[in-house]
C-alpha atoms as an extended CHARMM CRD file, in Angstrom:
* protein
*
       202  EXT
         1         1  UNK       CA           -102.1130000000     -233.1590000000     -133.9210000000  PROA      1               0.0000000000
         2         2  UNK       CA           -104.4730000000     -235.5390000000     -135.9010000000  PROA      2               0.0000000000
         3         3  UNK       CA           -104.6230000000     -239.4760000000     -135.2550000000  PROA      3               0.0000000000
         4         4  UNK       CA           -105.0080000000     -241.1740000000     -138.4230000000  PROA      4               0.0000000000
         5         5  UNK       CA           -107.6220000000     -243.2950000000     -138.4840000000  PROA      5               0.0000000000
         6         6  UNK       CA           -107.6500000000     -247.1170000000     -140.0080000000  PROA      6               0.0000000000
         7         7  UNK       CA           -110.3230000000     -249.3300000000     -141.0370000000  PROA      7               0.0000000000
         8         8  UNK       CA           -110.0260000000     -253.2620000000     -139.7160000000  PROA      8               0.0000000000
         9         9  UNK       CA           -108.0260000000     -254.4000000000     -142.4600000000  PROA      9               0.0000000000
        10        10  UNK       CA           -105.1970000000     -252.0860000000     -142.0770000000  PROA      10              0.0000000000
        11        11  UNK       CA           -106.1330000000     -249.3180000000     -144.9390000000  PROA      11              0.0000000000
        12        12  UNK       CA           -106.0230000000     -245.3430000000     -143.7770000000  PROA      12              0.0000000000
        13        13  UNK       CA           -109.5240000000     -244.1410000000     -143.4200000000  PROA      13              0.0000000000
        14        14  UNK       CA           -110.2410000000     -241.4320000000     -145.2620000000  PROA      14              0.0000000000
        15        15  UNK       CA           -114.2430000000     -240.7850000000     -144.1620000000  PROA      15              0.0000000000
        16        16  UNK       CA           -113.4940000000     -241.0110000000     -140.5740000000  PROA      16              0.0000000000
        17        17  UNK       CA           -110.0020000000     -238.5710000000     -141.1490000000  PROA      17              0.0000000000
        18        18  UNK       CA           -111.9970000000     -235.8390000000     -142.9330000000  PROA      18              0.0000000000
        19        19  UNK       CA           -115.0620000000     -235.9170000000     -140.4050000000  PROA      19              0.0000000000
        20        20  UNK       CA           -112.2040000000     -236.2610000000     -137.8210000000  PROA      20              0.0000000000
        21        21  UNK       CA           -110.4100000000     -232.9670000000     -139.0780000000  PROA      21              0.0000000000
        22        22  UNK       CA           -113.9550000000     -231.1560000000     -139.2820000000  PROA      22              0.0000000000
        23        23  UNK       CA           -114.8410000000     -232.0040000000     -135.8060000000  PROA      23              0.0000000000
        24        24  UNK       CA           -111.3030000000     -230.6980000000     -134.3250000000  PROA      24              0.0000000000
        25        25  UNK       CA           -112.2470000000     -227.5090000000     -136.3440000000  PROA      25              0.0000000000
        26        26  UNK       CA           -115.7160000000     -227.0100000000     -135.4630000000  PROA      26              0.0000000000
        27        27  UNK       CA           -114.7310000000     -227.6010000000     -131.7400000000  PROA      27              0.0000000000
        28        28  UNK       CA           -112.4200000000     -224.6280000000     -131.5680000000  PROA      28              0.0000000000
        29        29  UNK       CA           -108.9730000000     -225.8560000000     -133.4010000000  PROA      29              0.0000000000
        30        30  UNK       CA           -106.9430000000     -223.0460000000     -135.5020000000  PROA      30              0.0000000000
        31        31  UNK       CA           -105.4420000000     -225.9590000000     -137.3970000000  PROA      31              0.0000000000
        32        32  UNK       CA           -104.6980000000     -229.4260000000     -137.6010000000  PROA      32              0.0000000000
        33        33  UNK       CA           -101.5810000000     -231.1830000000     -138.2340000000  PROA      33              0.0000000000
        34        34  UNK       CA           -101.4800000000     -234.1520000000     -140.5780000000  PROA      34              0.0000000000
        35        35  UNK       CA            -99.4690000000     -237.1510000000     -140.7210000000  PROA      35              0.0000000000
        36        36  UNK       CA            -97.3820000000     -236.4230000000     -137.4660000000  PROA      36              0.0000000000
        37        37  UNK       CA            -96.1020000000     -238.7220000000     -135.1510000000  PROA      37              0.0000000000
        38        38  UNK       CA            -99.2040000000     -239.3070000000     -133.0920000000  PROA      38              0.0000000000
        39        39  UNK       CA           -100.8670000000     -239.5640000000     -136.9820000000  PROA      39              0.0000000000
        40        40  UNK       CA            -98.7320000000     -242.2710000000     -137.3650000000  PROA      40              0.0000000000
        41        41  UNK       CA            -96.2040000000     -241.3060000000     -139.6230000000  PROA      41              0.0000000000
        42        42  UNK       CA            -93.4060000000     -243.8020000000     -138.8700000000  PROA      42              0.0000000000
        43        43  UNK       CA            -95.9550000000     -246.6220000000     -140.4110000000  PROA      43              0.0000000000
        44        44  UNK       CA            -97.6460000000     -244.5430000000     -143.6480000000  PROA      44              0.0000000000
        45        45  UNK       CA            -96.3020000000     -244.7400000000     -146.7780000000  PROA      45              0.0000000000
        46        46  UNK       CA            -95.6290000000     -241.5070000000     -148.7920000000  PROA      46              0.0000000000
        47        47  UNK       CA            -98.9020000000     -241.5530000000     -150.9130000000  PROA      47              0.0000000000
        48        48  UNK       CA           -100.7130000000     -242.5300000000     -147.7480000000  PROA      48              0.0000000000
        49        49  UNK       CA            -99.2890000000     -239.4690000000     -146.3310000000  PROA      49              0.0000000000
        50        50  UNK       CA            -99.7280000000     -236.9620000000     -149.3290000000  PROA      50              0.0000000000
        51        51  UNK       CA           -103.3910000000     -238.0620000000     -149.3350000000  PROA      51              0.0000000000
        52        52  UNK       CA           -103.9670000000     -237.6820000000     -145.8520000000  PROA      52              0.0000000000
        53        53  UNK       CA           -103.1860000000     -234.0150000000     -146.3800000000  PROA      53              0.0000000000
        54        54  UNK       CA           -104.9300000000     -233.3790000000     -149.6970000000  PROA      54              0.0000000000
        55        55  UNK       CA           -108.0810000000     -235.1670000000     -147.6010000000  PROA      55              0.0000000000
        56        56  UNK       CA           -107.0870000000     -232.9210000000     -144.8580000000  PROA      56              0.0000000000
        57        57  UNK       CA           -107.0670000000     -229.9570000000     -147.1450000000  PROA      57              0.0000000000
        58        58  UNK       CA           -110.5340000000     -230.6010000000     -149.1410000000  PROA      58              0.0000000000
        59        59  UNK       CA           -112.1300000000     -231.3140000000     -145.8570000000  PROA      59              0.0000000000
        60        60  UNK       CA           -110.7240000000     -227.9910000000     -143.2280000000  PROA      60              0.0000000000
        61        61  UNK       CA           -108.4250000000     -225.7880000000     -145.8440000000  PROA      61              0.0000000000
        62        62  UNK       CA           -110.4890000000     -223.2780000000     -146.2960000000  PROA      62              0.0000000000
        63        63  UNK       CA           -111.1130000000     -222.6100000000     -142.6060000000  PROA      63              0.0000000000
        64        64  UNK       CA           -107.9940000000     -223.5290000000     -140.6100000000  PROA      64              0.0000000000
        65        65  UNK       CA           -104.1350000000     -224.3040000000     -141.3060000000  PROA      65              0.0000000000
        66        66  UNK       CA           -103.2750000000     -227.7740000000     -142.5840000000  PROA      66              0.0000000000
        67        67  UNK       CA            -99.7120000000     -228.3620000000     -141.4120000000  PROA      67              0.0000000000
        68        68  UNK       CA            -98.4410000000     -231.3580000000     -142.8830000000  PROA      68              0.0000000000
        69        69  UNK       CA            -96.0270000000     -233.7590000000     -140.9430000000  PROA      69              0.0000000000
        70        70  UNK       CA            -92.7810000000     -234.1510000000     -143.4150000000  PROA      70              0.0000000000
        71        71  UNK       CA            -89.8670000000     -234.6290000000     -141.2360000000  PROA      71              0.0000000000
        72        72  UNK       CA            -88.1340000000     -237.9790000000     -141.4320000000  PROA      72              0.0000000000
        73        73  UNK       CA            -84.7850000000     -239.5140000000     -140.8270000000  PROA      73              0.0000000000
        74        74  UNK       CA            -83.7170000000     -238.8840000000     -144.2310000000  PROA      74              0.0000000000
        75        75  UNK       CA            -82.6300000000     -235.0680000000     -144.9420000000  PROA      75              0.0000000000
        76        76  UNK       CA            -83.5040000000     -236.2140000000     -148.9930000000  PROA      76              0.0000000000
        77        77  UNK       CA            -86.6750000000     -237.7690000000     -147.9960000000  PROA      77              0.0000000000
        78        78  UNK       CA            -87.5320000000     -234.7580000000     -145.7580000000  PROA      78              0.0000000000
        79        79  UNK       CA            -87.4420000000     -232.6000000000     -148.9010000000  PROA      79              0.0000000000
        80        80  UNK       CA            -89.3000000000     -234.7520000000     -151.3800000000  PROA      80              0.0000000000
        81        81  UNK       CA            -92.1350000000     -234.7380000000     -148.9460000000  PROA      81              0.0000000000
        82        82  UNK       CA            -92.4370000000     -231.0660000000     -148.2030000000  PROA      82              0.0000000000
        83        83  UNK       CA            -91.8350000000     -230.6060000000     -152.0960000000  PROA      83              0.0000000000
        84        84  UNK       CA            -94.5950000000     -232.8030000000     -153.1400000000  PROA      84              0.0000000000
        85        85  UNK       CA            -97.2520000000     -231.4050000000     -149.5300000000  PROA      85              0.0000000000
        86        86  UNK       CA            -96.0380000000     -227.9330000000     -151.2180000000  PROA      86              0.0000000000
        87        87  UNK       CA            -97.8660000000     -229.0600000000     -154.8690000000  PROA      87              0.0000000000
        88        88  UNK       CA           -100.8480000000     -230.3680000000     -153.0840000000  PROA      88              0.0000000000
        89        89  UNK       CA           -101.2640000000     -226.8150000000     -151.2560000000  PROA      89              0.0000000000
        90        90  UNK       CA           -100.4210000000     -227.7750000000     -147.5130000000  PROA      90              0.0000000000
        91        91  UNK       CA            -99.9670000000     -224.2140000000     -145.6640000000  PROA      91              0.0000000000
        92        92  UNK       CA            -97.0400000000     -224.7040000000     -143.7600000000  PROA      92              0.0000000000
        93        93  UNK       CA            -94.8550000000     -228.0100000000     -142.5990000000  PROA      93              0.0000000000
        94        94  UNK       CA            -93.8120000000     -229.9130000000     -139.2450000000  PROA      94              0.0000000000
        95        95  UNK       CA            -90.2220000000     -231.1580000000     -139.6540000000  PROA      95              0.0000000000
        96        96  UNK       CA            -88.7160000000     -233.1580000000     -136.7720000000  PROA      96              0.0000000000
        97        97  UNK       CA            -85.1640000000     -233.3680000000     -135.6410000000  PROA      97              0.0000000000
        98        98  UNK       CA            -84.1140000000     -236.3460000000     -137.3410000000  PROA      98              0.0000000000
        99        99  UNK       CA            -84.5210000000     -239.4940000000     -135.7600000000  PROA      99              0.0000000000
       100       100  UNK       CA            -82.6660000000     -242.1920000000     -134.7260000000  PROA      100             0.0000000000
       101       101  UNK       CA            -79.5480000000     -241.0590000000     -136.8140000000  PROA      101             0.0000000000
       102       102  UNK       CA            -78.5550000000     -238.8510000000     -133.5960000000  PROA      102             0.0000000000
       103       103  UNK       CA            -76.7870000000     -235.8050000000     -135.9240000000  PROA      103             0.0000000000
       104       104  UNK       CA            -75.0090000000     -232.9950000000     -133.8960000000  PROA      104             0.0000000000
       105       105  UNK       CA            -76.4820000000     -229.8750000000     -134.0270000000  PROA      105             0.0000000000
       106       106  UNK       CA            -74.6210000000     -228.2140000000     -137.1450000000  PROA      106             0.0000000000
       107       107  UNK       CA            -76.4360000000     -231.2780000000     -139.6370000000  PROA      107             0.0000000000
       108       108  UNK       CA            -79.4460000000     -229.8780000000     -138.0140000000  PROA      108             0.0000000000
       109       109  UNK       CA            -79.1410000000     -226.5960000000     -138.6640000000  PROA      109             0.0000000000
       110       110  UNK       CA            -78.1010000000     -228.0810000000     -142.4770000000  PROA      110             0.0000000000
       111       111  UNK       CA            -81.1340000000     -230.3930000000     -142.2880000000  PROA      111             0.0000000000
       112       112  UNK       CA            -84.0460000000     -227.6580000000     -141.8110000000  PROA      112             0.0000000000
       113       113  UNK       CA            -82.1670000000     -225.2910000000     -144.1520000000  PROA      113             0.0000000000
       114       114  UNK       CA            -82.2670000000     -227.9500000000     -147.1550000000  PROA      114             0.0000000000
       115       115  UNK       CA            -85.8750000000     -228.5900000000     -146.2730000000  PROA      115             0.0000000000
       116       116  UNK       CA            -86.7500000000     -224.8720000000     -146.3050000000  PROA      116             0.0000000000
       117       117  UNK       CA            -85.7950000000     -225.1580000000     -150.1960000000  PROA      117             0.0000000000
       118       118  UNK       CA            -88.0540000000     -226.9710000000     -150.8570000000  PROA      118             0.0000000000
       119       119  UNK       CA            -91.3610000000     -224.6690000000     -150.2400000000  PROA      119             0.0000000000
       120       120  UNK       CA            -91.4110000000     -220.5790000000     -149.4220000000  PROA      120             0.0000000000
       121       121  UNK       CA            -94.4030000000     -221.7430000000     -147.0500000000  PROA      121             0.0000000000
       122       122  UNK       CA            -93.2200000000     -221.8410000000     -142.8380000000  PROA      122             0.0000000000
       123       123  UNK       CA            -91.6240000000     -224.3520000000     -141.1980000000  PROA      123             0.0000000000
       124       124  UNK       CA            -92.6040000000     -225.7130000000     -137.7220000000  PROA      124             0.0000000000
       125       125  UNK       CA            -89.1730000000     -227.1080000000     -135.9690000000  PROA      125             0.0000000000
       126       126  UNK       CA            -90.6030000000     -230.0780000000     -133.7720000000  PROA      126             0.0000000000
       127       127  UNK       CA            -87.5200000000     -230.4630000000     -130.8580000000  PROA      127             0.0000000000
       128       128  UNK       CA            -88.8130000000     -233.7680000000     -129.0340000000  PROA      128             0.0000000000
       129       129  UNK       CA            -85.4290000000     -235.0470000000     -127.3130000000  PROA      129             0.0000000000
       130       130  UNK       CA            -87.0570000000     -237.4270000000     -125.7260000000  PROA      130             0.0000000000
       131       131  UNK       CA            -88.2460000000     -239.8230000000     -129.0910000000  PROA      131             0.0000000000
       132       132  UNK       CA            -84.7930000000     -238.5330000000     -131.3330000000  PROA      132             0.0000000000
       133       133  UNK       CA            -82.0550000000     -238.6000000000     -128.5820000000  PROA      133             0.0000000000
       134       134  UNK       CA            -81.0460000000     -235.4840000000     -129.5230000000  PROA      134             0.0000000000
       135       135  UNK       CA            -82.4060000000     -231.4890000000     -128.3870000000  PROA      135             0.0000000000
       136       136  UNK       CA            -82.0050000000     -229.0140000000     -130.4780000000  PROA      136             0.0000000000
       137       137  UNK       CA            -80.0760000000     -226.9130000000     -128.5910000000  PROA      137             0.0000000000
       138       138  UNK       CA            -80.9230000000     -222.8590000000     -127.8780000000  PROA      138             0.0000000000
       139       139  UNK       CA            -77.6460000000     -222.0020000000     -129.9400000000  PROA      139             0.0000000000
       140       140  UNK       CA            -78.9600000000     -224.2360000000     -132.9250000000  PROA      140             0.0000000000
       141       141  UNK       CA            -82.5410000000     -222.5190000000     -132.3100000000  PROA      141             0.0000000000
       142       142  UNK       CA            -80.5610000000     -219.2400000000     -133.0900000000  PROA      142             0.0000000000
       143       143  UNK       CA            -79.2990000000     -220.5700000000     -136.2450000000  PROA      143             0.0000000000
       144       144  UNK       CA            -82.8120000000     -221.7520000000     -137.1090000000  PROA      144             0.0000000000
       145       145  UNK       CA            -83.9620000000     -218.2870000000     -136.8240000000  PROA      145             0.0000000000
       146       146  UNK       CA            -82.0080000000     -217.2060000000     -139.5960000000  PROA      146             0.0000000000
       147       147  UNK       CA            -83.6010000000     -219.4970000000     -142.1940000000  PROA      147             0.0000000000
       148       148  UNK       CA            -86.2720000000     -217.5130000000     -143.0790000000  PROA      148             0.0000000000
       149       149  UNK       CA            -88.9690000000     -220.1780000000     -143.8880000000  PROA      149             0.0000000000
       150       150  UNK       CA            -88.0100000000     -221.5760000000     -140.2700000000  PROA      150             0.0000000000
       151       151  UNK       CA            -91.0630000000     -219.7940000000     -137.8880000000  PROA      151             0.0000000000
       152       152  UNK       CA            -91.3350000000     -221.6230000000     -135.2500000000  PROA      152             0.0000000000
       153       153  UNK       CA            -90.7840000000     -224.5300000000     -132.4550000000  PROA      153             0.0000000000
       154       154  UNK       CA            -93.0380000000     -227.1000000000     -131.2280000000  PROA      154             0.0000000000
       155       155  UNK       CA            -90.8310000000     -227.5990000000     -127.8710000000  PROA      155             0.0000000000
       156       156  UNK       CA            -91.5570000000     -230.8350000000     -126.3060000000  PROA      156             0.0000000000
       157       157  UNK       CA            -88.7350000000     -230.1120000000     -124.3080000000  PROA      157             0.0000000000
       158       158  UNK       CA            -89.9800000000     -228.9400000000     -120.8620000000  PROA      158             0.0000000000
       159       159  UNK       CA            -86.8060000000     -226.6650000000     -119.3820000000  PROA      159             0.0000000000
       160       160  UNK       CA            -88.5660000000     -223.4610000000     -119.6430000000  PROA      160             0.0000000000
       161       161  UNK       CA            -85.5530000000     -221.4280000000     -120.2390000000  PROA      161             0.0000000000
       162       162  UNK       CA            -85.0040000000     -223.2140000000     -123.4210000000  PROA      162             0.0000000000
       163       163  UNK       CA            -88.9820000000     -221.8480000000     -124.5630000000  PROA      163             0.0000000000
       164       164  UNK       CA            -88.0030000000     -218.6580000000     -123.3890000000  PROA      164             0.0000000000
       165       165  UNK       CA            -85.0610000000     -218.5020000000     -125.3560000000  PROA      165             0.0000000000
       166       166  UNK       CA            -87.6670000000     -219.6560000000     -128.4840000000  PROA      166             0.0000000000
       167       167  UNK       CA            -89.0440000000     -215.8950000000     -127.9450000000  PROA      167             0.0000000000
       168       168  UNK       CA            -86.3000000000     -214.2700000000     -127.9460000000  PROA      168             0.0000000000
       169       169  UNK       CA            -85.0740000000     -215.8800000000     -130.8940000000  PROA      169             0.0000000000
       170       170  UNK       CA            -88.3000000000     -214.5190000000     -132.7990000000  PROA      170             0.0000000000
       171       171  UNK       CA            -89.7110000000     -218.0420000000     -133.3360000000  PROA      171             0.0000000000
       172       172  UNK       CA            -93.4890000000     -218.7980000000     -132.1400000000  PROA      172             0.0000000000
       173       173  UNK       CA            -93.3420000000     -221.5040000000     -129.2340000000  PROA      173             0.0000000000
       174       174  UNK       CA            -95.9730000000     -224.1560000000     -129.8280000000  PROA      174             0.0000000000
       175       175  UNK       CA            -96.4880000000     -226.2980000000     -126.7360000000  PROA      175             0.0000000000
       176       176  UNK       CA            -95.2970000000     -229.4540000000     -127.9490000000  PROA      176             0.0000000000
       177       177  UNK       CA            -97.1270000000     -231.4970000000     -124.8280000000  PROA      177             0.0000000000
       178       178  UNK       CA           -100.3170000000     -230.6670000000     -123.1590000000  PROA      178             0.0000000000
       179       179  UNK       CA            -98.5910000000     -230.8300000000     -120.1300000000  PROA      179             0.0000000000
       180       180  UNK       CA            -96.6410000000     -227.8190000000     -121.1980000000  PROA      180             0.0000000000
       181       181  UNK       CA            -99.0100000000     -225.9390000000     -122.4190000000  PROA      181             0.0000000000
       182       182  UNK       CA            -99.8160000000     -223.0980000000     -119.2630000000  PROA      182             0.0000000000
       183       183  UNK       CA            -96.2910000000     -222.8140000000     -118.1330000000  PROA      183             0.0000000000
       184       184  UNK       CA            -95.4300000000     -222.1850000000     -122.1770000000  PROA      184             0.0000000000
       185       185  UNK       CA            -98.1530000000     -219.6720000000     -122.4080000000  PROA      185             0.0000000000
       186       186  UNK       CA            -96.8630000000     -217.9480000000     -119.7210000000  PROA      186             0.0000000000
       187       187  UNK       CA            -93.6300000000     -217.5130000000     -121.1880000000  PROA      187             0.0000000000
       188       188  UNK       CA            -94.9120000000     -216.0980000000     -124.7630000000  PROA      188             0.0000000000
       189       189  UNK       CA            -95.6120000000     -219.1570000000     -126.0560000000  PROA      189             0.0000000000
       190       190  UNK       CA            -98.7990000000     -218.7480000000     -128.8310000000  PROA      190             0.0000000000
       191       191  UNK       CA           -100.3770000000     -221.9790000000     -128.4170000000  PROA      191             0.0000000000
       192       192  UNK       CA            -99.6630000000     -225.8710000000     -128.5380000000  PROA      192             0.0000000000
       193       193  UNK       CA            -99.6790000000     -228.3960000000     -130.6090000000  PROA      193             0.0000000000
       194       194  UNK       CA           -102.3480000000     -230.8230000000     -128.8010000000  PROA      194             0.0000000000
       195       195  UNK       CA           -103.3940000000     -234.5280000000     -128.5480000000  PROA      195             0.0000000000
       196       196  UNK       CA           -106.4380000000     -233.9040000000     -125.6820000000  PROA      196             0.0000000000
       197       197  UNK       CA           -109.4700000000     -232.1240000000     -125.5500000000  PROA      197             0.0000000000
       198       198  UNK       CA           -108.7750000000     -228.2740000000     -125.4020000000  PROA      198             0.0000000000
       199       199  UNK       CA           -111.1170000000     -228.3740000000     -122.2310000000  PROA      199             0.0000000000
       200       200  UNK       CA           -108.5160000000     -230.6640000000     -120.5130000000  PROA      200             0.0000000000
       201       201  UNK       CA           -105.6380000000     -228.9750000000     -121.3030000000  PROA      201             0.0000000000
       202       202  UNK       CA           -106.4520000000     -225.4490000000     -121.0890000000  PROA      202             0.0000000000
């Protein structure tokens, strides 16, 4: 999960997020995600965002996954930015539960499956309950399942029988906090989506 740099008068820096995005490859990262929450997303506007990932994408897309962060509050706005990181050639998409709106679960099951129209490419669910209020529950995970763009979680939800139930609901579990990361792997998780140094986590 990529920070996204910024020069002292505010403006996204480009130089230091494509040397960034080379050094988190070169250093043993299968991908990088762009524009996420620890990339700052709340605070970017869309074109900052779209050319974070086409930076993202001329610097590391030809040697690891660029997921691109387009998940918002906004089901509509959701889908115009994983239309438009679809154009621009991002390999696959991290949606969040919406925010702050607090929808039950059946507007999230409609959220990620009007989002999935949007691209054929896969969709990482990102269930973080404790930033959006709400957890995707493993029910609603089920339901996910079914959309068939929707391939996996980033669970920053730590009840472990929740990530189990990830597996058996044929979605890859991504370690959505370091933290999580061995207990998830030990549970048939595939990986994580980190903010530290592999060395520290693993």
């Amino acid at each position: 999960a990529m920070v996204t740099p910024f020069d002292e008068g505010g403006a996204v820096d480009f130089d230091a997020f494509q040397r960034l995005a080379a050094h988190l490859v070169d250093n043993g990262s299968d991908g990088v995600v762009v524009a996420g929450t620890t990339g700052e997303s709340p605070t970017l506007t869309d074109r900052e965002r779209l050319d974070l990932v086409r930076a993202a994408l001329d610097a590391v897309g030809d040697r690891a996954t660029v997921v691109a962060g387009t998940g918002t509050y906004s089901t509509a706005h959701s889908v115009h930015l994983t239309g438009q990181a679809h154009e621009l050639g991002a390999h696959a998409f991290l949606v969040v539960t919406p925010y702050y709106n607090r929808p039950p679960q059946r507007a999230i099951v409609a959220h990620f499956a009007e989002v999935a129209r949007a691209s054929d490419r896969p969709i990482v669910a990102y269930n973080i309950p404790s930033r959006v209020v709400v957890n995707i529950e493993p029910e609603t995970i089920s339901r996910l399942a079914e959309i068939e763009t929707v391939r996996a979680v980033k669970q920053a939800n730590a009840d472990v029988a929740e990530a189990e139930h990830v597996v058996r609901a044929g979605l890859a579990l991504y370690a959505g906090d370091d933290a999580l990361l061995q207990p998830f792997l030990e549970r048939g998780a595939v990986g994580g989506v980190c903010v530290q140094d592999r060395k520290s986590v693993v």
